[in-house]
C-alpha positions as CSV (number, residue, x, y, z in Angstrom):
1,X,117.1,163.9,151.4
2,X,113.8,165.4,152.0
3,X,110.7,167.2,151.1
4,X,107.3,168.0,151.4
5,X,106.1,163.9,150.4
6,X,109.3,162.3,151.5
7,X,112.1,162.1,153.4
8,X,115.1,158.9,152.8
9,X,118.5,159.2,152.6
10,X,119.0,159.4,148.5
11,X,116.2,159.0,145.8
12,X,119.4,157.8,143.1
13,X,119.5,154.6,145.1
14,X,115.9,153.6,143.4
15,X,116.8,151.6,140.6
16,X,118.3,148.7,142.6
17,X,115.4,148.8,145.6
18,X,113.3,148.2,142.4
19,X,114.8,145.4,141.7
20,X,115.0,143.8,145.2
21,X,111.2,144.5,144.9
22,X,110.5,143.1,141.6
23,X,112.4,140.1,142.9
24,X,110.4,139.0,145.6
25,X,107.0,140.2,144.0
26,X,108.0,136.9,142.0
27,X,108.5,134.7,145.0
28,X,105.0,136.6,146.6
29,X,102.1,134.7,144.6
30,X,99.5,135.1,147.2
31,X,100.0,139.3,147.4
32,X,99.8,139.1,143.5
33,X,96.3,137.1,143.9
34,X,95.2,139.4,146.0
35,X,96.9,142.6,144.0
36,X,94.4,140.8,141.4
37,X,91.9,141.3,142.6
38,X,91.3,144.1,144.1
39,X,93.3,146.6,141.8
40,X,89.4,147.1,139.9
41,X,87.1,147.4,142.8
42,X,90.1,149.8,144.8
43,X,88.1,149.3,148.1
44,X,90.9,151.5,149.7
45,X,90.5,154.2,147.7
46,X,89.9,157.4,149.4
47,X,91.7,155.9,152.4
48,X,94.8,157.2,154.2
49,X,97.4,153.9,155.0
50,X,100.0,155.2,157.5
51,X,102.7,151.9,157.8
52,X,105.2,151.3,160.0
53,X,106.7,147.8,159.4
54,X,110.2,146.6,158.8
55,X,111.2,149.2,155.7
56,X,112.8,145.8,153.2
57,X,111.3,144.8,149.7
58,X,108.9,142.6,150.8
59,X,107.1,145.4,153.3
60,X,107.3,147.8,149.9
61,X,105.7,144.9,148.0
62,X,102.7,144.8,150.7
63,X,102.5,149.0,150.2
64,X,102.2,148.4,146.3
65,X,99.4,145.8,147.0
66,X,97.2,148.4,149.2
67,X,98.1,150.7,146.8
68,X,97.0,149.5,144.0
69,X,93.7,149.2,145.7
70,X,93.1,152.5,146.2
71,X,94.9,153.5,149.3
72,X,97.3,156.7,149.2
73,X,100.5,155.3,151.0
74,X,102.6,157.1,154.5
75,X,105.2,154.5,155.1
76,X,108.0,154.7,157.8
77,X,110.4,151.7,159.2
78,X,109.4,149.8,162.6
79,X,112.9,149.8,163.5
80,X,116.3,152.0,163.0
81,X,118.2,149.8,161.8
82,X,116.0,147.7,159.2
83,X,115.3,150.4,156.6
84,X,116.8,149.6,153.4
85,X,117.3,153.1,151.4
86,X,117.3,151.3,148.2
87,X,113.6,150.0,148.8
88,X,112.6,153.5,150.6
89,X,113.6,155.1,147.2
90,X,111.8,152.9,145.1
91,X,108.5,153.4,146.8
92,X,109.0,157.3,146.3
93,X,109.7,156.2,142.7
94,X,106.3,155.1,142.9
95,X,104.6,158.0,144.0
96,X,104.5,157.0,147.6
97,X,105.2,159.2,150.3
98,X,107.8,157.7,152.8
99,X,109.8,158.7,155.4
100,X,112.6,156.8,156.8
101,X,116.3,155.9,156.6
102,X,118.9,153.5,158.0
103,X,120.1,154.2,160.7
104,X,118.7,157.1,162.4
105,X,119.0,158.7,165.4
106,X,115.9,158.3,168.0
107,X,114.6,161.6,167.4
108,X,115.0,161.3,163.5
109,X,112.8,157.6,164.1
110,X,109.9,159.6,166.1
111,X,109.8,162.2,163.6
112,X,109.6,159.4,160.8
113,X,106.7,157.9,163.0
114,X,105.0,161.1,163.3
115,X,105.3,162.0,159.3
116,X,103.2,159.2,158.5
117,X,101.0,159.9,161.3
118,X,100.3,163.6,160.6
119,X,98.1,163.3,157.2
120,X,95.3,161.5,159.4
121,X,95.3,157.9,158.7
122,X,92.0,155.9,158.1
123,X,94.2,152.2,158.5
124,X,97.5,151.8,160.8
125,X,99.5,148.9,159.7
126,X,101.7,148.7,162.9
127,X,104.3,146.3,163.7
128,X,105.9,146.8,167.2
129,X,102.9,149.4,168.0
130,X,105.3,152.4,167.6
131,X,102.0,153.9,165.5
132,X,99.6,153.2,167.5
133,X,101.4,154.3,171.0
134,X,102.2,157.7,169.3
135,X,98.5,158.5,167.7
136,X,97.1,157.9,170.9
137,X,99.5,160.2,172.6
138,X,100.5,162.9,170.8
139,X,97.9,163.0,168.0
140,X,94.5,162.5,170.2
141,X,92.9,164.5,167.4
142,X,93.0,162.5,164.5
143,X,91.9,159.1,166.5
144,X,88.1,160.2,165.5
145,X,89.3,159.7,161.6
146,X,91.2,155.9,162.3
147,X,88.4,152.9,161.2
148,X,91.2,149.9,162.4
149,X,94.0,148.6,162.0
150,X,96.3,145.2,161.9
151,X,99.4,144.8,164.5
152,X,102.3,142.3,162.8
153,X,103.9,141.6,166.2
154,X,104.1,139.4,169.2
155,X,105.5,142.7,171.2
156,X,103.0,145.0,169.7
157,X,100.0,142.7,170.7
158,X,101.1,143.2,174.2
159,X,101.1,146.7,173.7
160,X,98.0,146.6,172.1
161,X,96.2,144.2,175.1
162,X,97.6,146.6,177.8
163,X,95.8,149.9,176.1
164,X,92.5,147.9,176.0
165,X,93.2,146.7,179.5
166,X,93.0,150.4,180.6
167,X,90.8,151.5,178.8
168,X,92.8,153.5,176.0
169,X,92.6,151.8,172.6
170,X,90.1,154.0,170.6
171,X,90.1,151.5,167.6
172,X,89.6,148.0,166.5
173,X,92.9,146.5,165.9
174,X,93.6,142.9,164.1
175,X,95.9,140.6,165.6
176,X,97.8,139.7,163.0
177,X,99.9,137.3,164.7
178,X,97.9,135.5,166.2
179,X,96.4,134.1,163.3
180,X,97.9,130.8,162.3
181,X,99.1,131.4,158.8
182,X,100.8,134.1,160.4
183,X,102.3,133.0,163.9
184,X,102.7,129.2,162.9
185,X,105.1,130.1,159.5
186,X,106.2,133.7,159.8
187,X,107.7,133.6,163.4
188,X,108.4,129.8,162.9
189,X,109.8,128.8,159.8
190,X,110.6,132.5,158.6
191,X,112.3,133.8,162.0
192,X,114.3,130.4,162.4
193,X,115.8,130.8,158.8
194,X,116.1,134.4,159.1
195,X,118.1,135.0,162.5
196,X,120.6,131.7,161.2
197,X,121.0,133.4,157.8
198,X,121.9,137.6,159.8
199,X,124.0,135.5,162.3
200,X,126.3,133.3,159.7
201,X,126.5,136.4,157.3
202,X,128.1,138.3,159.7
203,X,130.3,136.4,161.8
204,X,131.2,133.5,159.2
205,X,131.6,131.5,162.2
206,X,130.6,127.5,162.2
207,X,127.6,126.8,164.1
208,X,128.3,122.8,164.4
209,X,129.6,121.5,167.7
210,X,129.4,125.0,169.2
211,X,126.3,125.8,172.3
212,X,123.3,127.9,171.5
213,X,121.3,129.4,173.9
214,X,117.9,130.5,172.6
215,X,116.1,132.4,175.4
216,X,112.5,132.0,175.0
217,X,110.6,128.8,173.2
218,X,107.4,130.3,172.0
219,X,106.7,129.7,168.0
220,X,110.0,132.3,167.2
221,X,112.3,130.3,169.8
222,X,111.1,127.1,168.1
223,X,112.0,128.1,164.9
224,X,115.5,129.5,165.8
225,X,116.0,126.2,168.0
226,X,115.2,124.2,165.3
227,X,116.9,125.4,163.1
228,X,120.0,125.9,164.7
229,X,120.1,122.3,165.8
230,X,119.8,121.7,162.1
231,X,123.1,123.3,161.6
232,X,125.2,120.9,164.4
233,X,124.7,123.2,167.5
234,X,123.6,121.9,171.1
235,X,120.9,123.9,172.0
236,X,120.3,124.9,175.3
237,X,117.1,127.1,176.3
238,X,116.0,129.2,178.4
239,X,112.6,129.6,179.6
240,X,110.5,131.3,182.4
241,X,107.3,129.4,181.6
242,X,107.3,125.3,182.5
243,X,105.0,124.2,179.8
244,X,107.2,126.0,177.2
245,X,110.2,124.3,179.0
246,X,108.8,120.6,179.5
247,X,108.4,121.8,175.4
248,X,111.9,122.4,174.9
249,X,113.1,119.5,176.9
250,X,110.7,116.8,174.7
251,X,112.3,118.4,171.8
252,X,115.5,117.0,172.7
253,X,116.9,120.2,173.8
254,X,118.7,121.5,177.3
255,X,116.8,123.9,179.5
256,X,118.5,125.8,182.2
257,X,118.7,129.2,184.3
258,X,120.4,132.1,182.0
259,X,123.1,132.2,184.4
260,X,123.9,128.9,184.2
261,X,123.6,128.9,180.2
262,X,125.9,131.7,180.6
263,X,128.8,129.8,181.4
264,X,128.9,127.5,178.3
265,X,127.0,129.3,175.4
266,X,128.8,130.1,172.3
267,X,126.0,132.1,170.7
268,X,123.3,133.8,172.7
269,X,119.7,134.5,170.8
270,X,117.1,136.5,172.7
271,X,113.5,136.2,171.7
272,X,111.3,136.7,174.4
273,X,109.6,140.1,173.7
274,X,110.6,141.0,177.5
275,X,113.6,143.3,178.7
276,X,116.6,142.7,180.9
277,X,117.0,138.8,179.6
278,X,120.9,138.8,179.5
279,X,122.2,141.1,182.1
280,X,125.5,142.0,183.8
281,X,125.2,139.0,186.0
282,X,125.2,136.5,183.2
283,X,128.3,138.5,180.8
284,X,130.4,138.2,184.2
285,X,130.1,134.9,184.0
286,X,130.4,134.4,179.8
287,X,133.3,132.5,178.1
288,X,135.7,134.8,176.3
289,X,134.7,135.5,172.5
290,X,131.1,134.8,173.6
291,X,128.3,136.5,170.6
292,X,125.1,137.8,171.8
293,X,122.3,139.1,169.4
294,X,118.9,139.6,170.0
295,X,116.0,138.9,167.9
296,X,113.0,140.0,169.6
297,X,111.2,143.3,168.7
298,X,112.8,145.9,170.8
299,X,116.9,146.4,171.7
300,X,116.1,145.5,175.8
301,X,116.7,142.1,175.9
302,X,120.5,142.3,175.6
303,X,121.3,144.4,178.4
304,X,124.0,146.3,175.8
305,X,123.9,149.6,177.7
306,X,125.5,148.0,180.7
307,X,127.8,146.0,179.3
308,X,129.2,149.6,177.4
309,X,129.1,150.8,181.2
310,X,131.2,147.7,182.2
311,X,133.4,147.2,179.7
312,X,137.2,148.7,179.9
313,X,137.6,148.5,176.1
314,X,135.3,148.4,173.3
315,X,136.1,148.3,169.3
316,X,134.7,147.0,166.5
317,X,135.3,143.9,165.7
318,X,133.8,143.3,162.3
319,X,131.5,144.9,160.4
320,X,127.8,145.2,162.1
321,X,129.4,143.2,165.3
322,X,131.4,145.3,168.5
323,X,133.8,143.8,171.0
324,X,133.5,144.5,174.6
325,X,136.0,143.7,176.7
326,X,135.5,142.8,180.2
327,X,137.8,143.7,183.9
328,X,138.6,139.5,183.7
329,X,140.0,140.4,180.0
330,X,137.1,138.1,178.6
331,X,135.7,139.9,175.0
332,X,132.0,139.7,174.5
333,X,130.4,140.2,171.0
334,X,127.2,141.9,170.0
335,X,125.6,142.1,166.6
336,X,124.0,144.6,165.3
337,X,124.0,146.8,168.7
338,X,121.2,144.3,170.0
339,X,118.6,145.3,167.5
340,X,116.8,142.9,165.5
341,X,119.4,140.6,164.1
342,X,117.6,139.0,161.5
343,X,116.8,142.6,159.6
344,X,119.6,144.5,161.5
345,X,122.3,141.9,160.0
346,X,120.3,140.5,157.1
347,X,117.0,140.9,154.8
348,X,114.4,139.4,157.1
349,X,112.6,136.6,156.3
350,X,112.3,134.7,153.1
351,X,109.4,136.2,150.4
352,X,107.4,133.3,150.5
353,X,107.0,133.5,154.3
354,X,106.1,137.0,154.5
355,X,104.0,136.4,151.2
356,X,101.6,134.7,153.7
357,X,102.1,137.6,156.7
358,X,101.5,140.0,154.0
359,X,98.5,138.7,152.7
360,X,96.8,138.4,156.3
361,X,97.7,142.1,157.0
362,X,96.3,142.9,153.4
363,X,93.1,141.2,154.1
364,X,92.6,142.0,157.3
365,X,92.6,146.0,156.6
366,X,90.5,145.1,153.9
367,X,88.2,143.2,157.0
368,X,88.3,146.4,158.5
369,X,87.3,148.7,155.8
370,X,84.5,146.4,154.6
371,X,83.1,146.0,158.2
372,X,83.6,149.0,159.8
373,X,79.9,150.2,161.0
374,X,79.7,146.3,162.1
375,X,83.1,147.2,164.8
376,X,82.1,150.4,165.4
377,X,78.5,148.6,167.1
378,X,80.1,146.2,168.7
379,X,83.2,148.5,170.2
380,X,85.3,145.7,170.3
381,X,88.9,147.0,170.2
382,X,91.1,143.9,169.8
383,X,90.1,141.5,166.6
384,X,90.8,138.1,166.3
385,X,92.0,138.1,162.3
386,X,89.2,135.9,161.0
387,X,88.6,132.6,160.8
388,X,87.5,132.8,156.9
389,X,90.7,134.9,155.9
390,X,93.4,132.8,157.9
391,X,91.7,129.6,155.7
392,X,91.7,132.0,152.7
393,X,95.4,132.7,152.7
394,X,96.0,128.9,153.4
395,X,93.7,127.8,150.4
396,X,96.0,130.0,148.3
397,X,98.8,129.1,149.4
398,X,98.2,125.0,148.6
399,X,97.0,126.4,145.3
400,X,100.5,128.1,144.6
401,X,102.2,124.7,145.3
402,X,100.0,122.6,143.6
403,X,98.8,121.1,146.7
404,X,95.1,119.2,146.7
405,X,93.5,118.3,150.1
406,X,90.2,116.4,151.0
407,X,87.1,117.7,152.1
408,X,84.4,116.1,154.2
409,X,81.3,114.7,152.9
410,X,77.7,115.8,154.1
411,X,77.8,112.4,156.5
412,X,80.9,113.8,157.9
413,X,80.0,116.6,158.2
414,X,77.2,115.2,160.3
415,X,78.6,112.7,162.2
416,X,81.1,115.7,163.2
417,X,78.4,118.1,164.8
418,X,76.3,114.8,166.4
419,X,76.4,114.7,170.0
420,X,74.5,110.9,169.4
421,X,76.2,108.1,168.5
């Protein structure tokens, strides 16, 4: 369904994306803090928010935040196969103009992209960098109106350092995830639940006694590894970078080549952020009813297209999962066609994880706004969040579970920044 302020599959689906919404705006204390407070002063208003993030209730909660400060909301999906139409219809319900839909076709996606795009946007909230890529290239003439924005993503952060590496990037951008009350819990404790949760949904499979091979042991790999040694599985990762494997190894975990994993791993999980992880070479060599899911940004790390090349028979096997079936009559299994398994095959991560996420991109647009002629002097084009609002969203946070820390006292403090004994 579309028209001139939207365009989802079916505005009748609102009443129960309202309720998804309503349900984690309960589990999201720190938004509603910061909802709180800035729904009098509306410090966005005036302001054009074009968003791209993963299109669930807890990204919709995030738009009714910055809305309710003042900002007029173009939302779109980061991915095609995380929209949820329920929660795209409930945001037109509130007067928001979004366009996106489940499922869509590549060209339907870059038209989504460049909806939200084609207003002018003052503030990007990007995840993945799909925003900012497209300004930058197809829209040159609206990058004079853009004050800054906030990227959610490991992936889009590479994007992001490669622009200002050339010379490109025309505006300050936060890096969201690098802050710690982002990386540390969201891609953590939120992507190792989240991945778990997509991958026993659909196959309702046991994970106990069987081999996981997590590829990639930065903060996301962690979580996932931890987590699935949690459920009974021997974990087995795979790593290009030796600190990261020494890591894994202390951990109490295997590391290996791919193509050696290959051989014994019952479920494979990419998260690496790179392309080309699990190839031909390592399905050839794959145990028969081997699953494979990805859960890094971008549908390159399982090499899916080749194995459709490969295979002499494919069908779906279940719901959200297709069989391949290989010339040595060995069946491999994807899940949710390589995309983003977590949000592809389930509802992302929990609210109270993202509550924190949320609230760093929240205040970090509001960074922006508030501190825009001090950027613009400097021309620095990639932010560190700040310091002040990653230990603002952490003070919150120990608020909301009743948690009381100590501070230092004034000799402390000085014995702390004394170089003398």
């Amino acid at each position: 369904m579309s028209s001139c302020n939207y365009e989802i599959r079916n505005i009748e689906l609102w009443e129960s994306g309202k309720r998804k919404i309503d349900w984690v705006e309960a589990n999201m204390p720190i938004l509603r803090s910061i909802k709180a407070d800035i729904e009098e002063s509306k410090p966005f208003a005036g302001l054009k928010v074009a968003l791209s993030v993963h299109l669930e209730a807890k990204t919709a909660y995030l738009c009714k935040v910055l809305a309710a400060g003042g900002a007029q909301m173009f939302v779109t999906g980061s991915n095609p196969l995380s929209t949820q139409d329920d929660v795209a219809a409930a945001l037109v319900k509130e007067g928001m103009q979004v366009f996106a839909w489940y499922d869509c076709t590549g060209e339907e996606y870059h038209r989504h992209i460049s909806k939200v795009i084609e207003p002018g946007p003052n503030v990007i909230i990007d995840d993945g960098g799909d925003l900012v890529s497209l300004i930058h290239t197809e829209y040159e003439h609206l990058l004079g109106g853009v004050i800054g924005g906030c990227e959610e993503t490991t992936t889009g952060i590479v994007r992001l350092l490669a622009m200002n590496r050339e010379g490109r990037l025309k505006f300050p951008m936060a890096l969201v995830n690098d802050a710690d009350c982002k990386h540390l819990f969201d891609n953590r404790y939120g992507t190792g639940q989240s991945v778990w949760d997509g991958i026993n949904r659909t196959t309702n499979l046991i994970v106990a006694g069987k081999n996981a091979v997590i590829a990639g042991y930065g903060w996301c790999g962690k979580g996932v590894a931890m987590r699935a040694k949690g459920l009974g599985a021997n974990v087995i990762v795979t790593e290009i970078d030796p600190i990261k494997a020494m890591e894994a190894v202390m951990d109490g975990f295997k590391v290996m080549p791919m193509n050696e994993a290959a051989k014994v791993g019952d479920f494979f999980i990419t998260v690496t952020g790179c392309s080309g992880v699990i190839t031909e070479a390592d399905f050839a060599v794959m145990k028969d009813g081997a699953i494979c899911c990805n859960a890094g940004h971008f549908d390159c790390e399982v090499d899916v297209a080749r194995l459709k090349e490969i295979a002499i028979e494919s069908k779906l096997a279940r719901n959200n999962i297709q069989g391949y079936k290989l010339k040595n009559n060995n069946r491999i299994y994807v899940i949710a066609e390589g995309r983003l398994v977590n949000l592809a095959a389930g509802d992302g991560h929990p609210a109270e994880i993202m509550d924190m996420s949320f609230a760093i991109q929240a205040l970090s647009a509001l960074y922006m706004v508030q501190n825009k002629d001090k950027l613009t002097q400097t021309g620095e084009k990639v932010i560190p969040v700040p310091k002040e609002v990653d230990m603002e969203v952490a003070r919150r946070q120990l608020g909301f579970w009743n948690v009381a820390i100590d501070t230092l006292t004034p000799e402390q403090e000085k014995y702390l920044n004394s170089w003398q004994a």
